[in-house]
C-alpha positions as CSV (number, residue, x, y, z in Angstrom):
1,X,100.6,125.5,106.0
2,X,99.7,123.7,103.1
3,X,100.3,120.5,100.8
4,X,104.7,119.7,101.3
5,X,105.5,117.1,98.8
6,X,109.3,115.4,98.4
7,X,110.3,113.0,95.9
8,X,112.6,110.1,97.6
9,X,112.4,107.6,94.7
10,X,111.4,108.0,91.3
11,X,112.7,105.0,89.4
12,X,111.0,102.0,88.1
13,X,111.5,98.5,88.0
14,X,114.6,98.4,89.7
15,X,116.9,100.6,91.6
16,X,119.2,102.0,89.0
17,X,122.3,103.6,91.1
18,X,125.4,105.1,89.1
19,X,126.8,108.0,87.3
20,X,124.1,108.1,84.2
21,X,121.0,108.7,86.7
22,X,122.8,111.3,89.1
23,X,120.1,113.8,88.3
24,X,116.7,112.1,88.4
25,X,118.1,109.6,90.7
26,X,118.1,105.7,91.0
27,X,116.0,104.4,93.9
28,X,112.5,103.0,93.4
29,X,109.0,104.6,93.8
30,X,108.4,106.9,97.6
31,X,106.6,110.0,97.6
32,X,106.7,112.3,100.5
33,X,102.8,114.1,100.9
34,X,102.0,116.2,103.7
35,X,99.4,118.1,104.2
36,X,100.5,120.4,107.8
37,X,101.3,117.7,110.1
38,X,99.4,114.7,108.6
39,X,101.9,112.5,106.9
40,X,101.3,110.6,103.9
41,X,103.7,107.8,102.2
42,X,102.9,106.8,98.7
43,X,104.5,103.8,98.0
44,X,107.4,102.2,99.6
45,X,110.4,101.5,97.3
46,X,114.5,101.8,97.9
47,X,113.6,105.3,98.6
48,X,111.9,104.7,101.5
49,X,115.0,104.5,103.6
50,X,116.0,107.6,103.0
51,X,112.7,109.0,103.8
52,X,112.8,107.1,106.8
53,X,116.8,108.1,107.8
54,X,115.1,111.7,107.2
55,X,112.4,111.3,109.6
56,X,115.0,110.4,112.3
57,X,116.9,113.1,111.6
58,X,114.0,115.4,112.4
59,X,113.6,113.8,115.5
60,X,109.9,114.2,116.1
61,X,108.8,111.5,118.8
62,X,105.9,109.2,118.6
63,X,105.3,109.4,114.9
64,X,101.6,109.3,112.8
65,X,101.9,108.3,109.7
66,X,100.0,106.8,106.9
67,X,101.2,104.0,104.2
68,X,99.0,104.2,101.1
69,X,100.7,101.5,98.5
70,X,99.9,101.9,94.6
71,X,100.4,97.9,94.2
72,X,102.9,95.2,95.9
73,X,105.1,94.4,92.8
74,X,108.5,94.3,94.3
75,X,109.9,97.5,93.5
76,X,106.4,99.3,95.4
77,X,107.5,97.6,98.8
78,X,111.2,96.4,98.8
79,X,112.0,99.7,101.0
80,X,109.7,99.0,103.9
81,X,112.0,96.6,105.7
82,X,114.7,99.3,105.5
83,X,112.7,102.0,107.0
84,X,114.0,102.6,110.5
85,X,110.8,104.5,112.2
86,X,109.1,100.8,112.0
87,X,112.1,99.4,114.5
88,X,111.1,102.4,117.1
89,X,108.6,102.1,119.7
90,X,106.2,104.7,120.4
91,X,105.6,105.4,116.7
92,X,102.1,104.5,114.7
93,X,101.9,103.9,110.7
94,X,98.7,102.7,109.3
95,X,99.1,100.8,106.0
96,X,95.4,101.1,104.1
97,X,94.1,99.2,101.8
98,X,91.7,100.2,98.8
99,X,88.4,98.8,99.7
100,X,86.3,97.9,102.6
101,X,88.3,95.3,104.5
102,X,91.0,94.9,102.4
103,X,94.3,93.9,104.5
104,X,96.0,92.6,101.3
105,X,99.0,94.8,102.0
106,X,99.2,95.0,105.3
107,X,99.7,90.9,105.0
108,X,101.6,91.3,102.2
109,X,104.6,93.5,103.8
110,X,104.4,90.7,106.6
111,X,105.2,88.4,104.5
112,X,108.2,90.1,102.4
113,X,109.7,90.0,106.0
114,X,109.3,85.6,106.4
115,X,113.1,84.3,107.1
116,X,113.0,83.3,103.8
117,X,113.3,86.7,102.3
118,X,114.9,89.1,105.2
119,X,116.8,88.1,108.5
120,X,114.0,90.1,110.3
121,X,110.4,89.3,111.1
122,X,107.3,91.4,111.2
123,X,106.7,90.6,114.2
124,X,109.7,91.9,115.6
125,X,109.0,95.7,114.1
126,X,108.6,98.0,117.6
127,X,106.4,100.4,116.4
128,X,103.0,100.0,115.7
129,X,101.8,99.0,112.2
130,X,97.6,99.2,112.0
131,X,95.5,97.9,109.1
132,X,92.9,99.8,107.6
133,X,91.4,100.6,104.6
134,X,89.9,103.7,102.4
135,X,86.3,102.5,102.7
136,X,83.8,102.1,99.5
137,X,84.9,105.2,98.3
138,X,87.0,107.7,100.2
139,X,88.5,108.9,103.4
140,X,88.8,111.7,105.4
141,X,92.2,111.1,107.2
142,X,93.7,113.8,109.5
143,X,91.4,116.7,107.2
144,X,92.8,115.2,104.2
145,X,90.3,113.5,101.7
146,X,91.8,110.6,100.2
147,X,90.7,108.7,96.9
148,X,91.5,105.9,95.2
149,X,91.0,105.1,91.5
150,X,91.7,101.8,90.2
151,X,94.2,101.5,87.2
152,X,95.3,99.4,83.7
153,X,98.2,97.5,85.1
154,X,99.2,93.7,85.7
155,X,97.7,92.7,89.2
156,X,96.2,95.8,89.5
157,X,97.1,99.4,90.8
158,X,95.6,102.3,92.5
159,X,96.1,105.8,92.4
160,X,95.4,108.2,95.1
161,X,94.3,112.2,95.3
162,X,94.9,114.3,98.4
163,X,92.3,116.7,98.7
164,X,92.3,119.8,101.5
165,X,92.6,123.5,101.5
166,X,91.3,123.9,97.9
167,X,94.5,122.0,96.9
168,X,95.0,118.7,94.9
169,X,97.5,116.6,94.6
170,X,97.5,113.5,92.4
171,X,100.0,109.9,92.6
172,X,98.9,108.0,90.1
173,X,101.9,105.2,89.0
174,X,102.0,101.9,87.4
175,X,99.5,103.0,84.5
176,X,98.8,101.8,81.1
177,X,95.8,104.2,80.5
178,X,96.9,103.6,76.9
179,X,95.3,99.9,76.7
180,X,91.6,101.3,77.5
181,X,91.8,103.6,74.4
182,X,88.2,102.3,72.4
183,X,90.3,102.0,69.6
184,X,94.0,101.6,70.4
185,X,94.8,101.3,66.2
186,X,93.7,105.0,65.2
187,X,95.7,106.6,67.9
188,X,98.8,104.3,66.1
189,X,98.1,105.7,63.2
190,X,98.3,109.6,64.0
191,X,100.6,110.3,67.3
192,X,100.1,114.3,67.1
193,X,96.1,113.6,68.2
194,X,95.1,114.1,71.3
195,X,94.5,110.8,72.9
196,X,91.1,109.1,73.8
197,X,91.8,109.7,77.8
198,X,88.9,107.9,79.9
199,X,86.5,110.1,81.7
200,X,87.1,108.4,85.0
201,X,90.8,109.5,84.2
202,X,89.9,112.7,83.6
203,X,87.5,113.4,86.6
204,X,89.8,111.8,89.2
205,X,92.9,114.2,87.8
206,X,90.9,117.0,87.1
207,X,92.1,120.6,88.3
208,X,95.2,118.9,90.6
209,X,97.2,121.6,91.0
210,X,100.6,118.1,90.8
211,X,99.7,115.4,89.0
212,X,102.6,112.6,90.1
213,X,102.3,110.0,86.8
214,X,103.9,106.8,85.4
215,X,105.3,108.4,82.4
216,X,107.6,105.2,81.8
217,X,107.8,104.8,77.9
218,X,108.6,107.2,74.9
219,X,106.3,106.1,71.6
220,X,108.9,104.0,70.2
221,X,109.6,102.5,73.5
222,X,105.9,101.7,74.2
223,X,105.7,99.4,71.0
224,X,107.8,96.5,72.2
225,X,106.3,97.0,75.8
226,X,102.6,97.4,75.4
227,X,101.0,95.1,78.5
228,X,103.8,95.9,80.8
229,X,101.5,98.1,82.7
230,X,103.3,101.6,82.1
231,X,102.1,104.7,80.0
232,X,103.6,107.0,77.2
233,X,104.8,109.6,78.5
234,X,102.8,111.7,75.4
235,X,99.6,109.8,76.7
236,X,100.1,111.1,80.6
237,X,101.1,114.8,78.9
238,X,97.2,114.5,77.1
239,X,95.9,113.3,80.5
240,X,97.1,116.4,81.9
241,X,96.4,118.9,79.4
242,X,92.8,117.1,79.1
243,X,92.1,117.6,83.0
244,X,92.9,120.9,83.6
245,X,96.6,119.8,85.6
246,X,98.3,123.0,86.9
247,X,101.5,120.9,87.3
248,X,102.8,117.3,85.6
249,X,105.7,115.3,87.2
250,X,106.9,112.7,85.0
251,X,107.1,110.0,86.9
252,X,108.4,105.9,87.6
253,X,111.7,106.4,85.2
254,X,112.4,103.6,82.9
255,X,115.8,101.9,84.6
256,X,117.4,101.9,80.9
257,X,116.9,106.0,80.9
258,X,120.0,108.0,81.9
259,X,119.6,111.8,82.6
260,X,120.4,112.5,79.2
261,X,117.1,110.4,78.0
262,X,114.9,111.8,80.4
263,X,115.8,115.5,79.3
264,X,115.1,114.3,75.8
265,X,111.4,112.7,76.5
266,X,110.9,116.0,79.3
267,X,111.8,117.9,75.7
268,X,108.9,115.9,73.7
269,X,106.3,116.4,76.5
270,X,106.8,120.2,77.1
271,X,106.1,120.6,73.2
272,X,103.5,118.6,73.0
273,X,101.8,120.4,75.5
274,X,102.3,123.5,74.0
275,X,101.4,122.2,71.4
276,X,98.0,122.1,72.5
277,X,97.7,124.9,73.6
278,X,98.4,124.1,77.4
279,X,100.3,126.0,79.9
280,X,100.8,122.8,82.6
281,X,104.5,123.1,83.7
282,X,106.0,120.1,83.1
283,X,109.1,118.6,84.9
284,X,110.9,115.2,85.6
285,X,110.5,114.0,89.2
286,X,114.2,113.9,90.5
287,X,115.2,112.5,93.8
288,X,115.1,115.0,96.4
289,X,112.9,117.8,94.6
290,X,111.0,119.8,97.2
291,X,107.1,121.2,96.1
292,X,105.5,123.5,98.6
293,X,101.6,124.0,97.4
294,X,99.9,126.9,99.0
């Protein structure tokens, strides 16, 4: 009983395989949610195939499950051609968009899988794939409400809460929550503040007992990349300290961070935490890492 929640890629920008990212891993953005038997997949990077090798390895028959994509930039959906439960017949996956009668994605994976990009078609996928969407503003699927908040990032992204049971759980990638500071310049000037988090931040994230975030960029990093579309991770660790987060997972790892990087920034966002006075556990999301919310 309860939220189940694997990490199966947690890498950004492109899939970054080899001996320097053995810990937090190399494939691209997919998040395992479940909520009892209701399956949710957040996003469908390189990871995605090893979810979906998973799932087969289970061996449950006649599949339900529900595709909820933060954006369709090409490490988001590169996966979903490689997930095997689509080639079997008998299982359903519903692929929602964001607002009422939005079928952007849905049309979108199609056409990933033309003959000009991948030897197989759409059409030739044996299980069912449905279109749907979240509604004007949220959705009870399977018992679980789902919410979507609309984020800073270059063609847009979304993030998404599961609510059910009292419990909260929060994917929220692809970010820059750091270009809607009111006055970008003042937070330059002193780093140790707290940052200006907006309050639609703050209510969406607020009390999630896991907190998923793009936590892409150190400070210095974030000076050469501001309008990429990805946060400091110092800005997500204010987000969560500001909303009340029981846990943060530091998410979407730069593809030029090796393990030893990301144990330096995990370092910088456990102090400044503390700093603050906050006791949000803090870890890197690493391929494989199992979270059992009860």
């Amino acid at each position: 009983m309860g939220f189940f929640v694997k990490f199966w890629g947690t890498r950004g920008s492109i899939p970054t395989p080899g001996p320097h990212t053995r810990k937090y891993g190399g494939n691209t953005s997919c998040v395992e949610v479940r909520v009892d038997n209701a399956l949710f997949i957040c996003d469908g990077g390189t990871g995605l195939r090893e979810l979906g090798l998973d799932l087969m390895r289970r061996g449950q028959k006649n599949l339900n499950g529900h595709f909820l994509f933060s954006h369709t930039h090409w490490d988001h959906i590169q996966g979903f051609p490689f997930f095997v439960p689509v080639y079997i017949p008998g299982n359903t996956f519903t692929v929602y968009g964001t607002q009422d009668g939005d079928r952007r994605i849905h049309e979108l994976l199609s056409g990933q899988m033309r003959s000009d990009y991948f030897p197989v078609n759409f059409a030739d996928l044996r299980a069912s794939i449905v279109a749907s969407d979240l509604g004007p503003a949220d959705r009870t699927i399977e018992g679980v409400r789902v919410r979507c908040l609309e984020q800073q990032h270059p063609g847009r992204s979304f993030a998404f809460s599961f609510e059910a049971m009292g419990h909260k759980v929060v994917y929220a990638t692809d970010s820059e929550i750091d270009l809607l500071f009111p006055n970008p310049e003042d937070v330059t000037k002193n780093l140790d503040r707290p940052r200006p988090i907006p309050a639609s931040h703050l209510e969406f994230c607020q009390g999630a007992d896991l907190l998923i975030a793009d936590a892409q960029y150190t400070d210095r990093e974030y000076i050469t990349k501001i309008g990429w579309g990805h946060a400091r991770c110092s800005t997500v660790t204010d987000l969560a300290v500001q909303a009340g987060v029981k846990q943060l997972a530091l998410y979407h790892h730069d593809p030029m961070q090796s393990d030893e990087d990301m144990e330096a920034k995990l370092g910088m966002c456990r102090q400044r935490a503390a700093a603050f006075g906050s006791k949000v556990v803090v870890f890197g999301a690493r391929e494989g890492m199992e979270l059992r919310i009860n």
